[in-house]
N, C-alpha and C positions, 0 to 999 in steps of 0.2 A: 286181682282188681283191674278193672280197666281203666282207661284213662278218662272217660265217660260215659254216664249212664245214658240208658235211652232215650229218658226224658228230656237230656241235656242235647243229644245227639238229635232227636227228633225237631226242639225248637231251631237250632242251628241250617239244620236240610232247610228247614219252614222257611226259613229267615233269610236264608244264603240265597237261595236257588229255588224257593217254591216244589221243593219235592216233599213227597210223602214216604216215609220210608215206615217198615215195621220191625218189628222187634226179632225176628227170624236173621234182618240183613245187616242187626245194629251189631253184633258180635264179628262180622265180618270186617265192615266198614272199621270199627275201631281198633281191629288186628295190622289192617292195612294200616292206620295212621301211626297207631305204635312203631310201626316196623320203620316207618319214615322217621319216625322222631328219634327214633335208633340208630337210625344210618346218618344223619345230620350231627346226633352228638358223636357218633364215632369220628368223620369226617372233621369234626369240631375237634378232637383229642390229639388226632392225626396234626392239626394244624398248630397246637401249644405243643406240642414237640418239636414239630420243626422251628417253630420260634421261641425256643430254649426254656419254656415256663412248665412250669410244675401245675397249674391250676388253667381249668380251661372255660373261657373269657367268653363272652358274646359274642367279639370278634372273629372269633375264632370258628364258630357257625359260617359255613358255606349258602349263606340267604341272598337268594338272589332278586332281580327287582321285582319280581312278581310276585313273590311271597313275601317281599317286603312291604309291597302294596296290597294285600290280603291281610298281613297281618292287622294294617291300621283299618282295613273296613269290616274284620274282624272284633275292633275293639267297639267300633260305631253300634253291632248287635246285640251288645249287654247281653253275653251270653260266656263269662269265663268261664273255664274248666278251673275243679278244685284243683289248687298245687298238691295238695295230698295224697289225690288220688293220681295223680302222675307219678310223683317219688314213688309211693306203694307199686307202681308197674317197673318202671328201673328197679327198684330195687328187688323182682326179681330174674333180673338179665346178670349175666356174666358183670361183674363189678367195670368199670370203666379202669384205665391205668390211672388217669388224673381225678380228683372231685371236679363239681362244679363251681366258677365261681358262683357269690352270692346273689351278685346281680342278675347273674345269667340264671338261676336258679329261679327267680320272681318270675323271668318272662317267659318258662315252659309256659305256663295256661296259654297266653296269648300265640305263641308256636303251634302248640297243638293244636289249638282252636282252629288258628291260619290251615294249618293240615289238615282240618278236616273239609273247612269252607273249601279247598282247595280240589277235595274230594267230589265233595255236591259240585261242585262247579261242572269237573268235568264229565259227571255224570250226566249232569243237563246237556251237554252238549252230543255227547254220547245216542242220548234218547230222548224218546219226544214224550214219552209218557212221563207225569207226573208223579206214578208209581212206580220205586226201583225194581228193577230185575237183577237175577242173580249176573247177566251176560253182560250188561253195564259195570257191575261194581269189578267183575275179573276181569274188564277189558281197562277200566281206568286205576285196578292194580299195575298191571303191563305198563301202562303210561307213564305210574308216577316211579317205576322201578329204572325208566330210562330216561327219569328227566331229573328226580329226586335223590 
């Protein structure tokens, strides 16, 4: 299950960034963001370790200001991702060492979502077309793999 269906993914690009995307580059796009939202709660598990907890916090999340500031014009596009179908994708990755806390658990949707916005974004910037190309979406993989 992914973290997003098309439909959801499709309003989002509309919303964010005025792109068009199709169904061919929605499996893409959603592989990339999973893998972000994987590496952030890793990053996240990493850091309730070193601060001696057993359960890993929001805090704990390495969100920086600019996904901090997507997250909130993320939440402005009324376009949440289900929390279900997020757990449903953890859970099938390698188990985490820590759970989530509970709080931190509410705000995957809004995470992910930010992740994706964060996606269209820089695909807009990427290219001038309105319709993705497969050379946008692997070049702002690259990007988010060295910024994210």
């Amino acid at each position: 299950m992914a973290i997003a269906g098309f439909t959801k993914l499709e309003a989002l690009f509309r919303k964010a960034a005025s792109l068009d995307i199709h169904k061919g580059h929605a499996k893409n796009i959603t592989e990339i963001a999973e893998k972000k939202l994987h590496d952030l709660l890793l990053a996240a598990e990493r850091n309730a370790n070193i601060n001696g907890r057993d359960v890993i916090w929001e805090s704990d999340l390495p969100i920086t200001k600019g996904l901090q500031e997507t997250i909130i014009e993320t939440k402005k596009l009324e376009e949440e991702l289900n929390l279900e179908d997020i757990l449903s994708y953890l859970a099938t990755l390698t188990p985490l060492k820590y759970p989530l806390s509970g709080e931190l658990e509410a705000k995957l949707p809004e995470i992910a979502g930010a992740i994706l916005v964060v996606i269209a974004k820089i695909i807009k910037e990427i290219q001038e077309s309105r319709a993705l190309n497969h050379e946008a979406i692997e070049k702002c993989s690259k990007i988010l793999d060295l910024t994210l």
